[in-house]
C-alpha positions as CSV (number, residue, x, y, z in Angstrom):
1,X,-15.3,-11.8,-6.0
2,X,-11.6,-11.6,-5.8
3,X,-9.6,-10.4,-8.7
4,X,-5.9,-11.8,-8.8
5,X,-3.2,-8.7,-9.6
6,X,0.0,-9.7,-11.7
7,X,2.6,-8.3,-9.8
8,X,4.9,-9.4,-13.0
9,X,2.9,-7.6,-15.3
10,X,2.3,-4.8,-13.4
11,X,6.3,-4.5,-12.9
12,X,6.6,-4.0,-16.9
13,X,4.2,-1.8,-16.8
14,X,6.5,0.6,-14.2
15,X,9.5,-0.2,-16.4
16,X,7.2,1.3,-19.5
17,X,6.4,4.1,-17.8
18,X,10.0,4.9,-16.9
19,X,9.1,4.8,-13.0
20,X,11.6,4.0,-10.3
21,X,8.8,2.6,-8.0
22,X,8.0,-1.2,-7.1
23,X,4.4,-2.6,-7.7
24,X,4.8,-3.2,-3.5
25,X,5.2,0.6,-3.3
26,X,2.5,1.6,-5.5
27,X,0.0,-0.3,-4.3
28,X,0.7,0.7,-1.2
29,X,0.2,4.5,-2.3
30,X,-2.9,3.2,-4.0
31,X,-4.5,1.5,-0.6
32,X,-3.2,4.6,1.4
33,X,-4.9,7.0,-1.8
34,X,-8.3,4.9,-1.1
35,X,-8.1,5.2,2.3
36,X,-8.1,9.2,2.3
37,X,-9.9,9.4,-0.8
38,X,-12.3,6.7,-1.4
39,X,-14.2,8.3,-4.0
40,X,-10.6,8.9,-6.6
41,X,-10.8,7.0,-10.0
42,X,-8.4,5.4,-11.9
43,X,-7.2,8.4,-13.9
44,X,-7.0,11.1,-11.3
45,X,-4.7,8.1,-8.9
46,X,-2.4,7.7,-12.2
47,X,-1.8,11.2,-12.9
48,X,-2.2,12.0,-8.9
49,X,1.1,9.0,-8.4
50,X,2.9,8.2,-11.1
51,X,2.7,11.8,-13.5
52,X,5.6,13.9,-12.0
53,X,4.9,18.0,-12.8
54,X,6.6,19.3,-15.7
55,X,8.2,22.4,-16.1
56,X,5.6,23.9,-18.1
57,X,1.8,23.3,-18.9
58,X,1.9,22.7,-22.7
59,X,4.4,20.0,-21.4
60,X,2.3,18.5,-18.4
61,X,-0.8,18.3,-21.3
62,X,2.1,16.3,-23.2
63,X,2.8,14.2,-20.4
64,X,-0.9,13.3,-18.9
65,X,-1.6,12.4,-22.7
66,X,1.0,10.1,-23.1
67,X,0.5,8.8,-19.8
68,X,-2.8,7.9,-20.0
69,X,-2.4,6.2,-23.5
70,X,0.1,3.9,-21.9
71,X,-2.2,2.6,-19.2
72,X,-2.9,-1.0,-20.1
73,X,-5.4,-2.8,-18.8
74,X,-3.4,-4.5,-16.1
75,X,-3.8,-1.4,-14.7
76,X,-7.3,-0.8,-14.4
77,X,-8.1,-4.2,-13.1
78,X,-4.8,-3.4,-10.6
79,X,-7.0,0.1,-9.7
80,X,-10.0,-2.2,-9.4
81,X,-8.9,-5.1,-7.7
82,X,-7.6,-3.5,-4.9
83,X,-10.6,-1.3,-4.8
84,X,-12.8,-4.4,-4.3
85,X,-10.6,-6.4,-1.8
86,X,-10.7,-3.1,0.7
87,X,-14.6,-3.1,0.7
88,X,-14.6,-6.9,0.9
89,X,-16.6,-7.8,4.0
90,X,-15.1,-11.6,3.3
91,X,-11.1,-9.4,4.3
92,X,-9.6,-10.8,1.2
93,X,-7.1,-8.1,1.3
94,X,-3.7,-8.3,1.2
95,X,-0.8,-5.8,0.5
96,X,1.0,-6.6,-3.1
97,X,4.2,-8.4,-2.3
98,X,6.8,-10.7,-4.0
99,X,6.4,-14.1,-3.0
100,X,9.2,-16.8,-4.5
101,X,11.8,-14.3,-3.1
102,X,14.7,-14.2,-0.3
103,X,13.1,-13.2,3.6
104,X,15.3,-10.1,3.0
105,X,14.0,-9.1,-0.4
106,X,10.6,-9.5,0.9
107,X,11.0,-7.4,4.0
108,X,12.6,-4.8,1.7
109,X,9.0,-5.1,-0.4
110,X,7.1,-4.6,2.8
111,X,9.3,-1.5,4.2
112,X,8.6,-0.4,0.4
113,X,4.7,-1.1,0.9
114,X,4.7,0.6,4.5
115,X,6.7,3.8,2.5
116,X,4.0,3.9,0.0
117,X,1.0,3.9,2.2
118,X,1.7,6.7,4.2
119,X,2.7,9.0,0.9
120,X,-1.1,7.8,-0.1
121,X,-2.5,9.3,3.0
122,X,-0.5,12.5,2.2
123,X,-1.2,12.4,-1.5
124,X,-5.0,12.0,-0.3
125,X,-4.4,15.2,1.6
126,X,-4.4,13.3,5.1
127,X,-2.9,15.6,7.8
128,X,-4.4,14.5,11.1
129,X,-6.0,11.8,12.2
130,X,-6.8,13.7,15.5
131,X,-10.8,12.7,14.3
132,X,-10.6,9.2,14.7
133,X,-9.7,6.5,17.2
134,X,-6.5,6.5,19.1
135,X,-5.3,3.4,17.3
136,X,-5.9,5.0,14.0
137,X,-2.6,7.1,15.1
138,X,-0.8,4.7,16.7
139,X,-1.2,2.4,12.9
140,X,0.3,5.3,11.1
141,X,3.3,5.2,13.3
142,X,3.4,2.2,13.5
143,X,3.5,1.8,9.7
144,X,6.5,4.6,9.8
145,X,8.2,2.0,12.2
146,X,7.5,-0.4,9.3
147,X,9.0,1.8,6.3
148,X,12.6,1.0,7.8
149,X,11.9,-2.7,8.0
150,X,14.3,-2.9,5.2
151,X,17.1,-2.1,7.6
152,X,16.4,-4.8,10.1
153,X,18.9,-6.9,10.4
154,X,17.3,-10.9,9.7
155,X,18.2,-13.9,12.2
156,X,19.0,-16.2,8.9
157,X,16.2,-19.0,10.6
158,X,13.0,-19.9,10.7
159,X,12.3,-17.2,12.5
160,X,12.5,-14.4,9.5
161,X,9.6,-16.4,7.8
162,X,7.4,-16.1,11.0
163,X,8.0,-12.6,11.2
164,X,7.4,-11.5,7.5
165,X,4.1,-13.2,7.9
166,X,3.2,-11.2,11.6
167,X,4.1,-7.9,9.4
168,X,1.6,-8.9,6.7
169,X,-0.9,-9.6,8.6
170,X,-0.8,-7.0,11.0
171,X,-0.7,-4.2,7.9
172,X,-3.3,-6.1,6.4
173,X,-6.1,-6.0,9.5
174,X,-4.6,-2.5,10.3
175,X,-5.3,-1.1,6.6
176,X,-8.9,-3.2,6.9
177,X,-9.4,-1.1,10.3
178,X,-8.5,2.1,9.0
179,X,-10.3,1.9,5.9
180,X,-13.0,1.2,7.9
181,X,-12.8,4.2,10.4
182,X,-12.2,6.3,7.4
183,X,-14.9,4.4,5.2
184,X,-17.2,3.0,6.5
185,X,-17.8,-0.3,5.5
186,X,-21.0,-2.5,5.6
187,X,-19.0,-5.1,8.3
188,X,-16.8,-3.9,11.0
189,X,-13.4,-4.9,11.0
190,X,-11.2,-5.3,14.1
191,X,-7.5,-5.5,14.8
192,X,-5.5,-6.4,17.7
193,X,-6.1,-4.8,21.0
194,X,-3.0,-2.6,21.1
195,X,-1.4,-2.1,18.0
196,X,1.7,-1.2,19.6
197,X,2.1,-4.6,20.8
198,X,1.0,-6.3,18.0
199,X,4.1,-4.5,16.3
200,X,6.7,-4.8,19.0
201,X,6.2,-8.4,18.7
202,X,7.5,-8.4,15.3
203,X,10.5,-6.7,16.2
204,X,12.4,-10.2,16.8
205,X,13.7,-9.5,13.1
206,X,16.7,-7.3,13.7
């Protein structure tokens, strides 16, 4: 079953809870968060991504309180949905991005995605990935090539459009394959032969 995430709504949210990052960025924390921690729920990702430490304790209590009353339920089915599309054996996951927007504000929203999923993995306490297969490794740098998409310089043609899509669906079979190294899944999930390909071939943006 797939469950549809408002982007829109989950923007207002943000802009309620006085946070500077984009619903691109934060699910991509969240998928990175899953990733390393597969067993984290809703309230320990919140307070774990978007509850910055306070000074004090009596004001962090304040804080995690006022947070958690503000989480709507936009957010738990946001938490939930993208919990179900990673364990999907049908791969109906996709990274959260704006879609009736400019090549280059997209590409900004995928550089932002790429940013957040690697601070999930750290969040997650990730450190090495020396465990798992060699292209587990060369994903993660290649999503750090990624996180500076946003700099690229676009060929104002066709061409952008083409790219943007190779980017998505590269990060979306690469987050599929990791997951699945990571947590294992009940169907295998594979990704191109040589990530480091798949990504230089998406370099025809800048």
């Amino acid at each position: 079953m797939t469950i549809e995430i408002n982007i829109e709504q989950i923007k207002a949210d943000l802009i309620k809870l006085d946070s500077e990052l984009s619903p691109s960025e934060v699910h991509g924390t969240l998928c990175g968060v899953l990733c390393g921690k597969s067993d984290i729920n809703v309230h320990e990702w919140l307070s774990l991504t978007l509850l910055r430490e306070t000074e004090n304790a009596s004001q962090a209590v304040m804080a995690r309180d006022l947070l958690l009353e503000a989480i709507t339920e936009s957010f738990k089915s946001f938490f939930l949905a993208t919990v179900t599309a990673l364990s999907d054996n049908n791969l109906n996951f996709y990274p959260l991005l704006p879609e009736d927007e400019s090549e280059s504000v997209r590409l900004e929203a995928i550089a932002e995605w790429a940013q957040g999923f690697l601070m999930g993995l750290s969040l997650a306490g990730i450190k090495s990935f020396s465990e798992y297969p060699e292209e587990v490794t060369e994903f993660v740098e290649a999503m750090a090539s990624i996180s500076t998409a946003g700099d690229y310089d676009l060929a104002g043609d066709e061409s952008d459009e083409e790219a943007i899509i190779e980017f998505i669906e590269f990060i979306r079979m690469g987050v599929l394959f990791l997951n699945e190294e990571m947590n294992p899944m009940r169907v295998p999930v594979d990704i191109p032969d040589s990530i480091s390909d798949s990504l230089s071939s998406n370099k025809n943006v800048h």
